[in-house]
mmJSON file of the N, C-alpha and C atoms, coordinates in Angstrom:
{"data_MODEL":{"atom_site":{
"group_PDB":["ATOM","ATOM","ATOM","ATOM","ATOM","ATOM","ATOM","ATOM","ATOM","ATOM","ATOM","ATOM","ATOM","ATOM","ATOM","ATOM","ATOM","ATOM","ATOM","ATOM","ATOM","ATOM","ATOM","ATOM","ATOM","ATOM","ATOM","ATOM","ATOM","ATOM","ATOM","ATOM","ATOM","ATOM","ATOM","ATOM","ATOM","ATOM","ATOM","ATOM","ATOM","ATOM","ATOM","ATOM","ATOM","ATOM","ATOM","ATOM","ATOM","ATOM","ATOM","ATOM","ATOM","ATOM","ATOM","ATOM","ATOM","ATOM","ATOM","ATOM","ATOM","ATOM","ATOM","ATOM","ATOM","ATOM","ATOM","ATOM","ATOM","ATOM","ATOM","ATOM","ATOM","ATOM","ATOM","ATOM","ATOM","ATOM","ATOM","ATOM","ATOM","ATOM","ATOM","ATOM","ATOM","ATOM","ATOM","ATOM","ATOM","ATOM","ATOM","ATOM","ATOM","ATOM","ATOM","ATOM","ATOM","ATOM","ATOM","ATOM","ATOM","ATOM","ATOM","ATOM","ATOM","ATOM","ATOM","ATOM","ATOM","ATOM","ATOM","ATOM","ATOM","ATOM","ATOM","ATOM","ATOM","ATOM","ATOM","ATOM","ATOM","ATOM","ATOM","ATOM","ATOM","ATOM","ATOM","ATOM","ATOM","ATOM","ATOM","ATOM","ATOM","ATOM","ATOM","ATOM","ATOM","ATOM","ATOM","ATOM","ATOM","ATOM","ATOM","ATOM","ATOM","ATOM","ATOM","ATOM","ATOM","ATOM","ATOM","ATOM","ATOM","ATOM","ATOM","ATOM","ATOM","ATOM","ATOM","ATOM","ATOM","ATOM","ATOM","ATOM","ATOM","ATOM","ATOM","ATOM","ATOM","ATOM","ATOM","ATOM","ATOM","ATOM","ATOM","ATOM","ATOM","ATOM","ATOM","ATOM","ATOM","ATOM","ATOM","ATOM","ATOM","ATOM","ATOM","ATOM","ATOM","ATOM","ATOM","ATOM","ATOM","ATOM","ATOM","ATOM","ATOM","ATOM","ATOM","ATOM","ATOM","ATOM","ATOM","ATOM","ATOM","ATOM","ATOM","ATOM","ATOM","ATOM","ATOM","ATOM","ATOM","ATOM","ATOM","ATOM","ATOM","ATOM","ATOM","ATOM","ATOM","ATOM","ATOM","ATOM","ATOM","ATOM","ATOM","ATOM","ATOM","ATOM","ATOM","ATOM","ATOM","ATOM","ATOM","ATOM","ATOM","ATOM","ATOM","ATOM"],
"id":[1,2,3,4,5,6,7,8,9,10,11,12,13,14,15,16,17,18,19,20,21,22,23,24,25,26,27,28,29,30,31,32,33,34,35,36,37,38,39,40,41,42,43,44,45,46,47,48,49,50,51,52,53,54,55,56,57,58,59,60,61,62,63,64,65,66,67,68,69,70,71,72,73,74,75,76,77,78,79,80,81,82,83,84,85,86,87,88,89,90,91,92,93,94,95,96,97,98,99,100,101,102,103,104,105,106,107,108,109,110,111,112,113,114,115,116,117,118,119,120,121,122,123,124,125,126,127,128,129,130,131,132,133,134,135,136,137,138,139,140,141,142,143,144,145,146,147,148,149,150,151,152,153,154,155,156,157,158,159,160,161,162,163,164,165,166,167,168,169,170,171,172,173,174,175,176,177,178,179,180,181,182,183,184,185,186,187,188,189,190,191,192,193,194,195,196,197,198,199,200,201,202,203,204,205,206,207,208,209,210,211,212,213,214,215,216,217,218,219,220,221,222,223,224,225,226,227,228,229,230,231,232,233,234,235,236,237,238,239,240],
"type_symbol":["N","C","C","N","C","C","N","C","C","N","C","C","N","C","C","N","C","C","N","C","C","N","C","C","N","C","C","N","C","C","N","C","C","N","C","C","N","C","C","N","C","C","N","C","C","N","C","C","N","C","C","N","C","C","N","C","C","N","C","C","N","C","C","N","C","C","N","C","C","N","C","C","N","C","C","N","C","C","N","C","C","N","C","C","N","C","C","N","C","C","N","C","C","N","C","C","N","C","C","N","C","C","N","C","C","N","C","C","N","C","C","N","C","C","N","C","C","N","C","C","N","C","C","N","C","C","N","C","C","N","C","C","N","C","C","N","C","C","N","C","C","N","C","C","N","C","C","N","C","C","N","C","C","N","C","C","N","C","C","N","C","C","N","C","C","N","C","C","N","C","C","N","C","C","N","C","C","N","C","C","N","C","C","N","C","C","N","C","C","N","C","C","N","C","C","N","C","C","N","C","C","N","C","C","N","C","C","N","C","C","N","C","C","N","C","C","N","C","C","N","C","C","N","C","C","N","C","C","N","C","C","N","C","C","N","C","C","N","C","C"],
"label_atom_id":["N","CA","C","N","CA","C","N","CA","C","N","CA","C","N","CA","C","N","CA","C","N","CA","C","N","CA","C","N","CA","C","N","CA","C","N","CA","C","N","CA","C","N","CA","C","N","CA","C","N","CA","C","N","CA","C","N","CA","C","N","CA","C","N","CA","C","N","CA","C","N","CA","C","N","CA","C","N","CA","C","N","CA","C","N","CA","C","N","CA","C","N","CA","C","N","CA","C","N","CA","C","N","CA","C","N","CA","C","N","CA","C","N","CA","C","N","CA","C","N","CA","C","N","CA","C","N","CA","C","N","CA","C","N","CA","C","N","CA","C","N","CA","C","N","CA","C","N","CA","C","N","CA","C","N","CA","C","N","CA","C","N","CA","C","N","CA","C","N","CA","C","N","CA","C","N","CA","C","N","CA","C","N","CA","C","N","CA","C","N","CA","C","N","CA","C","N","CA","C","N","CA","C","N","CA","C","N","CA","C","N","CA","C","N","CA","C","N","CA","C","N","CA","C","N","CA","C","N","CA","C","N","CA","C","N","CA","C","N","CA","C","N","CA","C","N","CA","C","N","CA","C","N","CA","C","N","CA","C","N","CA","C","N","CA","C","N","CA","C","N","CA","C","N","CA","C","N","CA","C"],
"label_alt_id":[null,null,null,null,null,null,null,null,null,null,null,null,null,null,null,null,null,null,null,null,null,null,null,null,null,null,null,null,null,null,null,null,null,null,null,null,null,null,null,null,null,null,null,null,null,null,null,null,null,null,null,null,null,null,null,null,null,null,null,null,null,null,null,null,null,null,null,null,null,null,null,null,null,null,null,null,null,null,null,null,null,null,null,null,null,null,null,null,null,null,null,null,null,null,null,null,null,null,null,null,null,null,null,null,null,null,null,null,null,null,null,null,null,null,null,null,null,null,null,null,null,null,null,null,null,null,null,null,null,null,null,null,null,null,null,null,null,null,null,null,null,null,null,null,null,null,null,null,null,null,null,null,null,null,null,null,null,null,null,null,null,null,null,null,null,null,null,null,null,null,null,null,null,null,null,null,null,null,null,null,null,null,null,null,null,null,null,null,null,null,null,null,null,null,null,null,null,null,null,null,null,null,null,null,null,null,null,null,null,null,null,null,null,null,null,null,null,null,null,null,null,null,null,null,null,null,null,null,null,null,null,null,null,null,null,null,null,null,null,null],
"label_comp_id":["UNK","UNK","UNK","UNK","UNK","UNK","UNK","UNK","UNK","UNK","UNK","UNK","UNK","UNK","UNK","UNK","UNK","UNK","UNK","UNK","UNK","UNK","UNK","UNK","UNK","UNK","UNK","UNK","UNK","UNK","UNK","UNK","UNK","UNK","UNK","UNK","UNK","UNK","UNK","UNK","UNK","UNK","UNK","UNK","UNK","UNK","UNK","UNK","UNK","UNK","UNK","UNK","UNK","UNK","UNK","UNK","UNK","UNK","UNK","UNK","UNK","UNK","UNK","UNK","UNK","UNK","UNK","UNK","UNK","UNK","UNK","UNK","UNK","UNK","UNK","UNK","UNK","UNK","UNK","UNK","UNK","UNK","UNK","UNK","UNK","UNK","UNK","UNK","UNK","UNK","UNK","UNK","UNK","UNK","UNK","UNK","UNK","UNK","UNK","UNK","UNK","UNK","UNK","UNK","UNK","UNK","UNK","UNK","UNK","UNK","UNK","UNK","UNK","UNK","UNK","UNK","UNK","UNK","UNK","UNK","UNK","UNK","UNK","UNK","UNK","UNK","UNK","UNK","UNK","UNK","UNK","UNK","UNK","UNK","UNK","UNK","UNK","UNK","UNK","UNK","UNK","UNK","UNK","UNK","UNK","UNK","UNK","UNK","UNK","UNK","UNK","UNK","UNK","UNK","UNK","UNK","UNK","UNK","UNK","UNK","UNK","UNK","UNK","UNK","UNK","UNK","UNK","UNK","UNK","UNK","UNK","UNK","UNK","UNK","UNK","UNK","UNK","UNK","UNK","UNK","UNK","UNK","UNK","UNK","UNK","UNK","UNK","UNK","UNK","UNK","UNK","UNK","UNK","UNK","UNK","UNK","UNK","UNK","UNK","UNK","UNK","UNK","UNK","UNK","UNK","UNK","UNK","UNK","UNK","UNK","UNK","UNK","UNK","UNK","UNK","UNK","UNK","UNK","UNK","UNK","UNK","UNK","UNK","UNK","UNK","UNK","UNK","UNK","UNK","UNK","UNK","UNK","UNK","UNK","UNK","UNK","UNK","UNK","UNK","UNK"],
"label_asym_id":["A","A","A","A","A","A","A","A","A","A","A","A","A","A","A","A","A","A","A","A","A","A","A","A","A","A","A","A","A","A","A","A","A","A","A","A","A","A","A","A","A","A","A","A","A","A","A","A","A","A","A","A","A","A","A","A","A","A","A","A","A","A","A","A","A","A","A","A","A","A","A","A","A","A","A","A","A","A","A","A","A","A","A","A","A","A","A","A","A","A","A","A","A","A","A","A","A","A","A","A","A","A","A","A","A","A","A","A","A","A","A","A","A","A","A","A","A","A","A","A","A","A","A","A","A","A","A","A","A","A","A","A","A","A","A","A","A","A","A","A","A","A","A","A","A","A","A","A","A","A","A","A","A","A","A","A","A","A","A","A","A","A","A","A","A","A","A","A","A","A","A","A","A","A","A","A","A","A","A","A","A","A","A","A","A","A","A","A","A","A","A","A","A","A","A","A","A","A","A","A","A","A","A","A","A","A","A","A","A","A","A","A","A","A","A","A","A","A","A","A","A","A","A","A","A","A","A","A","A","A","A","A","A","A","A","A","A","A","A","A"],
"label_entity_id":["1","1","1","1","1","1","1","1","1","1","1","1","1","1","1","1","1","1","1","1","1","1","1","1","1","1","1","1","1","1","1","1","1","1","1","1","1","1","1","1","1","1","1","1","1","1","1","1","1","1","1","1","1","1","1","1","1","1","1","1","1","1","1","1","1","1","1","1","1","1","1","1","1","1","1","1","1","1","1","1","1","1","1","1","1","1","1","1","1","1","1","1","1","1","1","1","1","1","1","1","1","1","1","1","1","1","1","1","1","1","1","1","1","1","1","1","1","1","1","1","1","1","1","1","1","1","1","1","1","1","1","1","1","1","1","1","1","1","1","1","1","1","1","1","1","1","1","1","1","1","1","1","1","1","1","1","1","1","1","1","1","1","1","1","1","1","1","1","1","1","1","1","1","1","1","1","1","1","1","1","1","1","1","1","1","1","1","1","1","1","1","1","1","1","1","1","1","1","1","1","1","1","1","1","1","1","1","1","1","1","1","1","1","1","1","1","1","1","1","1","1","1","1","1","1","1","1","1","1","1","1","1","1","1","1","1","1","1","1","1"],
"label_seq_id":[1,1,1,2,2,2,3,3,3,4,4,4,5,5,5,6,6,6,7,7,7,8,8,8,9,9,9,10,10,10,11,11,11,12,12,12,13,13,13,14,14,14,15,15,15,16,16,16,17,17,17,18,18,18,19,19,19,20,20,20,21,21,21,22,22,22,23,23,23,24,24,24,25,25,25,26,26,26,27,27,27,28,28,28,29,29,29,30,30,30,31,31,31,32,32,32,33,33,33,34,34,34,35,35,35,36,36,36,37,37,37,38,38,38,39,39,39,40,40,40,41,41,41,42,42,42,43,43,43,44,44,44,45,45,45,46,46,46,47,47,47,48,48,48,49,49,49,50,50,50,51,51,51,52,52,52,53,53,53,54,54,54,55,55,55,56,56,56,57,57,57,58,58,58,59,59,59,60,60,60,61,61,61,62,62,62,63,63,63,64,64,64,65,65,65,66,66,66,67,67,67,68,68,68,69,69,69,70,70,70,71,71,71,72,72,72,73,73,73,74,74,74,75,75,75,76,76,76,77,77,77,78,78,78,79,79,79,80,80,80],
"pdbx_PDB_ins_code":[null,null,null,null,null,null,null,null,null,null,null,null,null,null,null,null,null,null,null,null,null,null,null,null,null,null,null,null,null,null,null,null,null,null,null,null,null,null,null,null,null,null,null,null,null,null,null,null,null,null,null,null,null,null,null,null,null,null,null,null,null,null,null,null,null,null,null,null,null,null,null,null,null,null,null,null,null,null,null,null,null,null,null,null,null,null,null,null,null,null,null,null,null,null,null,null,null,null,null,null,null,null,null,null,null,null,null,null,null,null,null,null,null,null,null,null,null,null,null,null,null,null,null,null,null,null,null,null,null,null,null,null,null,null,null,null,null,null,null,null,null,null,null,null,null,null,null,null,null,null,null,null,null,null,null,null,null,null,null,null,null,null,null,null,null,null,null,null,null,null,null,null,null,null,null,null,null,null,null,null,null,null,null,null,null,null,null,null,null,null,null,null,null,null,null,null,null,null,null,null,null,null,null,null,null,null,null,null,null,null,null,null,null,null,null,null,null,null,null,null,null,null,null,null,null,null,null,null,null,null,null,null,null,null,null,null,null,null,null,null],
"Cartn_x":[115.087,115.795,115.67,115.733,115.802,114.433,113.675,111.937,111.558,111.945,111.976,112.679,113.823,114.273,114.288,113.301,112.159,111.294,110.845,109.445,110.053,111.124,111.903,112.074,112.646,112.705,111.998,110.629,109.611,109.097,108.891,108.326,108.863,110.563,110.885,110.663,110.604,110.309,109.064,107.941,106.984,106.916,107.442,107.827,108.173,109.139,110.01,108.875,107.969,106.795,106.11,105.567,104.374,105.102,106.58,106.983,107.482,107.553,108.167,106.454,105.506,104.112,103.698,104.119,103.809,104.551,106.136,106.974,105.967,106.128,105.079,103.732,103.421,101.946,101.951,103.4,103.662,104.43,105.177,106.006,104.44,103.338,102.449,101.568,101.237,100.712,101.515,103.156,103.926,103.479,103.966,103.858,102.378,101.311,100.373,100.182,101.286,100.975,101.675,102.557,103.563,102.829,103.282,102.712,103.685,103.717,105.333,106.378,106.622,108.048,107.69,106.672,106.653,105.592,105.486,104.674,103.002,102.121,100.636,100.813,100.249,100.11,98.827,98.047,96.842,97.047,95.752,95.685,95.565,96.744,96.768,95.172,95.053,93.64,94.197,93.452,93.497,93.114,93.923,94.229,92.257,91.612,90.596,89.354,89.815,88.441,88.58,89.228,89.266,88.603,87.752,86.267,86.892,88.101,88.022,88.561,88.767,89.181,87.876,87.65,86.988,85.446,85.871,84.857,84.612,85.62,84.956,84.495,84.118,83.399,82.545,81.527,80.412,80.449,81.466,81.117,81.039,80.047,80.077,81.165,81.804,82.34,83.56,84.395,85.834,85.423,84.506,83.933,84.587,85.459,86.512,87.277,87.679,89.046,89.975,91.611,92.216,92.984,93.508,93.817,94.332,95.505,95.77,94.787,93.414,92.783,91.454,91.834,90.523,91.081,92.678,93.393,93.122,93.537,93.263,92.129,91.065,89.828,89.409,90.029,89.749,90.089,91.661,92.61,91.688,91.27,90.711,89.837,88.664,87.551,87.681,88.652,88.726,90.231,90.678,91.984,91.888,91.199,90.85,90.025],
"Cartn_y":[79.602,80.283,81.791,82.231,83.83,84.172,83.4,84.278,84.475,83.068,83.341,84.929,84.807,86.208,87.375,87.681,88.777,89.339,87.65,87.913,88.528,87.938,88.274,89.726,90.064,91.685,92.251,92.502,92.97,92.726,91.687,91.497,92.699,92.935,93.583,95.362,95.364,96.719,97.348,96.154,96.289,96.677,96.336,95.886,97.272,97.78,99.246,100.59,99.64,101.212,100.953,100.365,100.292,100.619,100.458,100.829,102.517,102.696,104.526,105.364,104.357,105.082,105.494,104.224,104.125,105.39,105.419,106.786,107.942,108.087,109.446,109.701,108.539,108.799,109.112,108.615,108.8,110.069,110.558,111.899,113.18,112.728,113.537,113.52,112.153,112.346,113.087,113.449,113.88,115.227,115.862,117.271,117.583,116.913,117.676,117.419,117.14,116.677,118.124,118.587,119.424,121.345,122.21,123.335,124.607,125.046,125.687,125.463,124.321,124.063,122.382,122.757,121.832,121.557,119.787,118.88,119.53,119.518,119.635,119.035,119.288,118.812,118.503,117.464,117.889,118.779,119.552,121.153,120.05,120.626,120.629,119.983,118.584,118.486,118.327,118.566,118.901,117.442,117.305,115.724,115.232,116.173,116.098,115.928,116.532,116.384,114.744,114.193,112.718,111.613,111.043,110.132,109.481,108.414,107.984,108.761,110.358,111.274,111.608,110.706,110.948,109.963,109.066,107.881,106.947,106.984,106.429,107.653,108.907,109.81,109.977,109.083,108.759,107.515,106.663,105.414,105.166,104.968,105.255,104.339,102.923,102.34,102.657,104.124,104.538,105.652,106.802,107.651,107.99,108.944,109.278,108.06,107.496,106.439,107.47,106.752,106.755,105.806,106.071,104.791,103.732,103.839,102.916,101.951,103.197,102.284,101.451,102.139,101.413,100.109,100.007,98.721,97.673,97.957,97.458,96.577,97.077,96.491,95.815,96.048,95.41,94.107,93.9,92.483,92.254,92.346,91.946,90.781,91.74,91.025,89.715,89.804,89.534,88.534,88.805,87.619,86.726,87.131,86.147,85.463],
"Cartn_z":[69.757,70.813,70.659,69.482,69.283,69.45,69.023,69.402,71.238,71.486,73.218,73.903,73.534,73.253,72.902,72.263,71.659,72.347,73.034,73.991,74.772,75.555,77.291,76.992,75.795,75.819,76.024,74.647,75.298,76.164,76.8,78.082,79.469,79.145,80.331,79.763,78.486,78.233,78.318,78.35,78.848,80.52,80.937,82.832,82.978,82.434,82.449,82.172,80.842,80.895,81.677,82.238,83.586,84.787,85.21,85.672,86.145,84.511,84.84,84.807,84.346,84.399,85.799,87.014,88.078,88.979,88.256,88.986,88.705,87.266,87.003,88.004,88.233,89.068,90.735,91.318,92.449,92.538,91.774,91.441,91.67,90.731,91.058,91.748,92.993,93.834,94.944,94.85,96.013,95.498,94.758,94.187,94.977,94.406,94.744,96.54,97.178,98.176,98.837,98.233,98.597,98.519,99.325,99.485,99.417,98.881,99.457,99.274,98.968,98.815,100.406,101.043,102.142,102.078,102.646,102.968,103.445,103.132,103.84,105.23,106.019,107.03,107.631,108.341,108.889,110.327,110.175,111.166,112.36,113.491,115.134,116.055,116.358,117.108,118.407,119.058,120.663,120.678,121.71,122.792,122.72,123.487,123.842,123.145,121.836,120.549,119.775,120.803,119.919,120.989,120.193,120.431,121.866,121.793,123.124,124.479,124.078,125.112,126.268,127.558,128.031,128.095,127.752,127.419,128.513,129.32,130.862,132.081,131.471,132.595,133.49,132.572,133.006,134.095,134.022,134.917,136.128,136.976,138.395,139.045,138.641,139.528,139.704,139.1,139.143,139.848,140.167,140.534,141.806,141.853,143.347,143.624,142.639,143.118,142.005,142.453,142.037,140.912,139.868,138.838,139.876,140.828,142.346,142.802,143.02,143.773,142.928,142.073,140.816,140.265,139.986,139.84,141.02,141.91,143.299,142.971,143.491,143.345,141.911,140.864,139.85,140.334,140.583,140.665,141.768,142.631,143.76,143.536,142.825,142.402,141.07,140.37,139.046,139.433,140.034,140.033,141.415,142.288,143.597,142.986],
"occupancy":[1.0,1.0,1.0,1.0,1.0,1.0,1.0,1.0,1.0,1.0,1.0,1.0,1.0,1.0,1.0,1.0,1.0,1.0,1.0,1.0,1.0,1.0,1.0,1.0,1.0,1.0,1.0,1.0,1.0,1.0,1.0,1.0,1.0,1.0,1.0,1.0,1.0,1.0,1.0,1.0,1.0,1.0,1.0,1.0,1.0,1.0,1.0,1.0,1.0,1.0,1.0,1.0,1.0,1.0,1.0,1.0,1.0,1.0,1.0,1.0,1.0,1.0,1.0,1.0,1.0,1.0,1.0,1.0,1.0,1.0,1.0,1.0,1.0,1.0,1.0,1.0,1.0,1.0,1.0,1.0,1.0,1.0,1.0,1.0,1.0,1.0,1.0,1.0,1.0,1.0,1.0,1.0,1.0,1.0,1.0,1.0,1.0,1.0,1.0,1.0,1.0,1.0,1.0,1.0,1.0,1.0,1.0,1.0,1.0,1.0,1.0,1.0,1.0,1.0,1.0,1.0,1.0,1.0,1.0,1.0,1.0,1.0,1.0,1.0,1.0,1.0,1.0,1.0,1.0,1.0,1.0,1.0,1.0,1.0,1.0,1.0,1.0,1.0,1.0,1.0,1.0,1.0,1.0,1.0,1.0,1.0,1.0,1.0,1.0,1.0,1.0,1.0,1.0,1.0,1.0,1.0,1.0,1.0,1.0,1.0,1.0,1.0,1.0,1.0,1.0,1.0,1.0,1.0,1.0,1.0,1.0,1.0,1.0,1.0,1.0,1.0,1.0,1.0,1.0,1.0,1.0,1.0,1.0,1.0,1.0,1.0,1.0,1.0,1.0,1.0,1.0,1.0,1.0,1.0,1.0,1.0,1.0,1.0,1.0,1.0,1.0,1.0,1.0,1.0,1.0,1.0,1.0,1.0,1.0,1.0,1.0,1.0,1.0,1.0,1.0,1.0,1.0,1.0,1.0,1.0,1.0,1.0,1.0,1.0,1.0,1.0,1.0,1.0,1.0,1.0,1.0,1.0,1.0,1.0,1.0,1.0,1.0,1.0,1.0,1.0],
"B_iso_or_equiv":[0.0,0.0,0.0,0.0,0.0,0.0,0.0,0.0,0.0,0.0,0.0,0.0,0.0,0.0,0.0,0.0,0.0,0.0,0.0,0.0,0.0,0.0,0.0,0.0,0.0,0.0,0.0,0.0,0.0,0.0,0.0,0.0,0.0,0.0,0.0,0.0,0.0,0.0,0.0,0.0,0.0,0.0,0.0,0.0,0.0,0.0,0.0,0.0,0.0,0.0,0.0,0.0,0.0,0.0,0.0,0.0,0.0,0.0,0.0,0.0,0.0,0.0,0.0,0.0,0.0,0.0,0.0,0.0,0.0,0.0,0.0,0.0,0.0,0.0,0.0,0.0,0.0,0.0,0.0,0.0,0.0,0.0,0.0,0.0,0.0,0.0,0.0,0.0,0.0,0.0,0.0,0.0,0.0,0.0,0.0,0.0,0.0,0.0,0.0,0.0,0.0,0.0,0.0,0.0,0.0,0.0,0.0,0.0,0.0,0.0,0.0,0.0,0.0,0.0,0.0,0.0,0.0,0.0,0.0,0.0,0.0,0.0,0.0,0.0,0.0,0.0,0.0,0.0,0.0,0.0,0.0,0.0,0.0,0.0,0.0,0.0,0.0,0.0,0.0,0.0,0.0,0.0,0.0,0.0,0.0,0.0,0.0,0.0,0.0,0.0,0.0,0.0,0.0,0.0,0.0,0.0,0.0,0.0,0.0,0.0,0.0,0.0,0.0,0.0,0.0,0.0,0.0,0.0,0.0,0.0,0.0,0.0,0.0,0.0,0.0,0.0,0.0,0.0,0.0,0.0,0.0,0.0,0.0,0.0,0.0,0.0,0.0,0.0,0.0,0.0,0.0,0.0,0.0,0.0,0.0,0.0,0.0,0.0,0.0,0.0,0.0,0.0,0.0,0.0,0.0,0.0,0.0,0.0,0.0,0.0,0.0,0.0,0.0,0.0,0.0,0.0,0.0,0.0,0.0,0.0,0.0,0.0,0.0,0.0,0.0,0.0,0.0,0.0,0.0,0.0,0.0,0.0,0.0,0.0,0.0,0.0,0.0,0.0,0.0,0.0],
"pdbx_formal_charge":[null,null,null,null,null,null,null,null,null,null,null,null,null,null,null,null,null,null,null,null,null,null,null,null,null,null,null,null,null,null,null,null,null,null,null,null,null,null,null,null,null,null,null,null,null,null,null,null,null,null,null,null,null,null,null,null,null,null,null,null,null,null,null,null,null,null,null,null,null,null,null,null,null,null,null,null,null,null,null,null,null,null,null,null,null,null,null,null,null,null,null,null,null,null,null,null,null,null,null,null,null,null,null,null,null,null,null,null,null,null,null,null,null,null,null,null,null,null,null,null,null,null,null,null,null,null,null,null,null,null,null,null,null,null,null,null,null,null,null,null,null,null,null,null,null,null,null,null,null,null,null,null,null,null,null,null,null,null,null,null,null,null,null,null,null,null,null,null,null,null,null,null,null,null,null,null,null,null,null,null,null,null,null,null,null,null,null,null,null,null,null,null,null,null,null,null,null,null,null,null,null,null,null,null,null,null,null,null,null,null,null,null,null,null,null,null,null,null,null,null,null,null,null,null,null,null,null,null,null,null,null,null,null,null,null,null,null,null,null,null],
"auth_seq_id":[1,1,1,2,2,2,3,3,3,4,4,4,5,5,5,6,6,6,7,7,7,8,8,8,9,9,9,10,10,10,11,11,11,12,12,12,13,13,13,14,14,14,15,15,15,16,16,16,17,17,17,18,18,18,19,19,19,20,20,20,21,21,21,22,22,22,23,23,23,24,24,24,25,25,25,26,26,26,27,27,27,28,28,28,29,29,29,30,30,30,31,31,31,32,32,32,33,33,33,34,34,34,35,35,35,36,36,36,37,37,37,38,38,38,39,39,39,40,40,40,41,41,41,42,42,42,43,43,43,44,44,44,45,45,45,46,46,46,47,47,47,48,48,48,49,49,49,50,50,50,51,51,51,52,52,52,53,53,53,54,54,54,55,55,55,56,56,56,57,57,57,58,58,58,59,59,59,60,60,60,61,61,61,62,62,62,63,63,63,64,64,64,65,65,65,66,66,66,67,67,67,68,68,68,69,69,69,70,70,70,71,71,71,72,72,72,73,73,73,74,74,74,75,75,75,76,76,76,77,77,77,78,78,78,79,79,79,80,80,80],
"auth_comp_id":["UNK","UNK","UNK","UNK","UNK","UNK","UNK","UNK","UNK","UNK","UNK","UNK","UNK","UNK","UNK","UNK","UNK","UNK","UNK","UNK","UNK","UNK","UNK","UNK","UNK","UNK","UNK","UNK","UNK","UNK","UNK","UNK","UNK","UNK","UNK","UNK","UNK","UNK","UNK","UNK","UNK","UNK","UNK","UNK","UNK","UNK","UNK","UNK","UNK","UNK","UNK","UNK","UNK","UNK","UNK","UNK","UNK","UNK","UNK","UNK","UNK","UNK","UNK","UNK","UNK","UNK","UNK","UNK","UNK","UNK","UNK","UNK","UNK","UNK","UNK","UNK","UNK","UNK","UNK","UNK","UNK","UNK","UNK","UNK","UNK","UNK","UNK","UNK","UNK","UNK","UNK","UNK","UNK","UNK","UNK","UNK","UNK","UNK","UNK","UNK","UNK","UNK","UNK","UNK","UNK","UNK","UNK","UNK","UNK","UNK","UNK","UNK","UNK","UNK","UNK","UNK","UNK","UNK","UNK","UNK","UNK","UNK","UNK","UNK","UNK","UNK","UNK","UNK","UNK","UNK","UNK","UNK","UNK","UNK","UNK","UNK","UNK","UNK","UNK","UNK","UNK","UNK","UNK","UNK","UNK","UNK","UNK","UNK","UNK","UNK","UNK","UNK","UNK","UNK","UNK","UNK","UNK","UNK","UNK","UNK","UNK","UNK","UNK","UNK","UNK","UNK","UNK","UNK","UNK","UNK","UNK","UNK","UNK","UNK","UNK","UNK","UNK","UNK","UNK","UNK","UNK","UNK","UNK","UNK","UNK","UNK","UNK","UNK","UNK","UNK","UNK","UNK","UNK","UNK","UNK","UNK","UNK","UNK","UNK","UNK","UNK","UNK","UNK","UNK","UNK","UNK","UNK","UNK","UNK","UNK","UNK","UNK","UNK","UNK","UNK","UNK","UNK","UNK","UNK","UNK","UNK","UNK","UNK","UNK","UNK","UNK","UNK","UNK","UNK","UNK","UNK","UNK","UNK","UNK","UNK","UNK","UNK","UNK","UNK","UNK"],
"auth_asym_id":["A","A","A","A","A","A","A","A","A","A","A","A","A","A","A","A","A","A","A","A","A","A","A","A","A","A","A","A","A","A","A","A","A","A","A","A","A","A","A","A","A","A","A","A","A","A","A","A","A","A","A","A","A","A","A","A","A","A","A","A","A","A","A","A","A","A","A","A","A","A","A","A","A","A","A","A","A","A","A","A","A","A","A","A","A","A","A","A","A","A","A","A","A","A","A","A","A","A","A","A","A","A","A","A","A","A","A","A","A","A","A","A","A","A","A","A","A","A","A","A","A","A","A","A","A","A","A","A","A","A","A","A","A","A","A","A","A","A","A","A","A","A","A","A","A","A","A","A","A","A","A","A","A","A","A","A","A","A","A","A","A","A","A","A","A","A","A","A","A","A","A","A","A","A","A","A","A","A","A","A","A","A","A","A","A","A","A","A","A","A","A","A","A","A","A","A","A","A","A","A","A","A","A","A","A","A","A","A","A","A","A","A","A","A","A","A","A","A","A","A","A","A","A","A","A","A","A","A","A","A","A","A","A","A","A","A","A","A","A","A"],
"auth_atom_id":["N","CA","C","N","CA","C","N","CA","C","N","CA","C","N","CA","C","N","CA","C","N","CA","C","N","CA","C","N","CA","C","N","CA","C","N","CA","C","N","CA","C","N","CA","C","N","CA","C","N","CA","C","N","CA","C","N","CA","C","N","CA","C","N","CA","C","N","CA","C","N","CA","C","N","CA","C","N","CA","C","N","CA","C","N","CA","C","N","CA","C","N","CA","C","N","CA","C","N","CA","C","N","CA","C","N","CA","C","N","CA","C","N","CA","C","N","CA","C","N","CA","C","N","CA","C","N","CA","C","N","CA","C","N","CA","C","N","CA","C","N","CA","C","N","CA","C","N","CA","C","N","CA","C","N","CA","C","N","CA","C","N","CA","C","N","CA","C","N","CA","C","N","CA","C","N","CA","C","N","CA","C","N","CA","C","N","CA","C","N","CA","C","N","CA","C","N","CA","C","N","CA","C","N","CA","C","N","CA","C","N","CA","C","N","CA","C","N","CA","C","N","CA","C","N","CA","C","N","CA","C","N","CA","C","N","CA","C","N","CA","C","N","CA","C","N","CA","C","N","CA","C","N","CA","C","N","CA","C","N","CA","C","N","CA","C","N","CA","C","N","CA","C","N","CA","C","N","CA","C"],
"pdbx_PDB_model_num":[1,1,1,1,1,1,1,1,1,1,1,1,1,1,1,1,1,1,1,1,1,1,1,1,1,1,1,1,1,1,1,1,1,1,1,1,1,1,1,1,1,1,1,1,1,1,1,1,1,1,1,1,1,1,1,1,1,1,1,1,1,1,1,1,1,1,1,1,1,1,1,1,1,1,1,1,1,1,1,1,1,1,1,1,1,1,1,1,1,1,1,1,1,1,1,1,1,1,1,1,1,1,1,1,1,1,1,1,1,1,1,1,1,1,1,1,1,1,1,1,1,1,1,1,1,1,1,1,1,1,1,1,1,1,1,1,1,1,1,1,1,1,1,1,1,1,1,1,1,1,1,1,1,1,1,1,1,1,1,1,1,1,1,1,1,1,1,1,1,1,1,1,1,1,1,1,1,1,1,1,1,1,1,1,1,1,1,1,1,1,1,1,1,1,1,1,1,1,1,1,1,1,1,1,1,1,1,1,1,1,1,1,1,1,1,1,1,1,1,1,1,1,1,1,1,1,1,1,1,1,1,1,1,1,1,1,1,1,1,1]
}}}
């Protein structure tokens, strides 16, 4: 009974150092995350510099409709 008991200890004091190893490592991934006293941030992107901004421009079959009338004719064709 007492050796089982030995193990369970070390076992959780083991648990406790991998544990406070893991704080230490997240403590210094925040720090280095931190600038100032404040968070990094990523720099401001415009609406527009992102890949699907503008990706149906080219398509002739919306070409002078309106989102209204481009729905329209979608359901038209596609749900009749």
């Amino acid at each position: 009974m007492k050796s089982k008991r030995v193990n369970s200890e070390a076992s959780i004091i083991e648990l406790i150092d991998h544990m406070e190893s893991d704080l230490g490592k997240l403590k210094k991934a925040i720090s280095n995350n931190k600038q100032d006293g404040r968070e990094k941030r990523k720099p401001f992107r415009s609406f527009r510099e992102y890949e699907f901004c503008g990706m149906w421009k080219d398509r002739e079959d919306i070409k002078g409709l309106s989102s209204i009338e481009w729905l329209t004719r979608i359901r038209k064709t596609q749900w009749r």
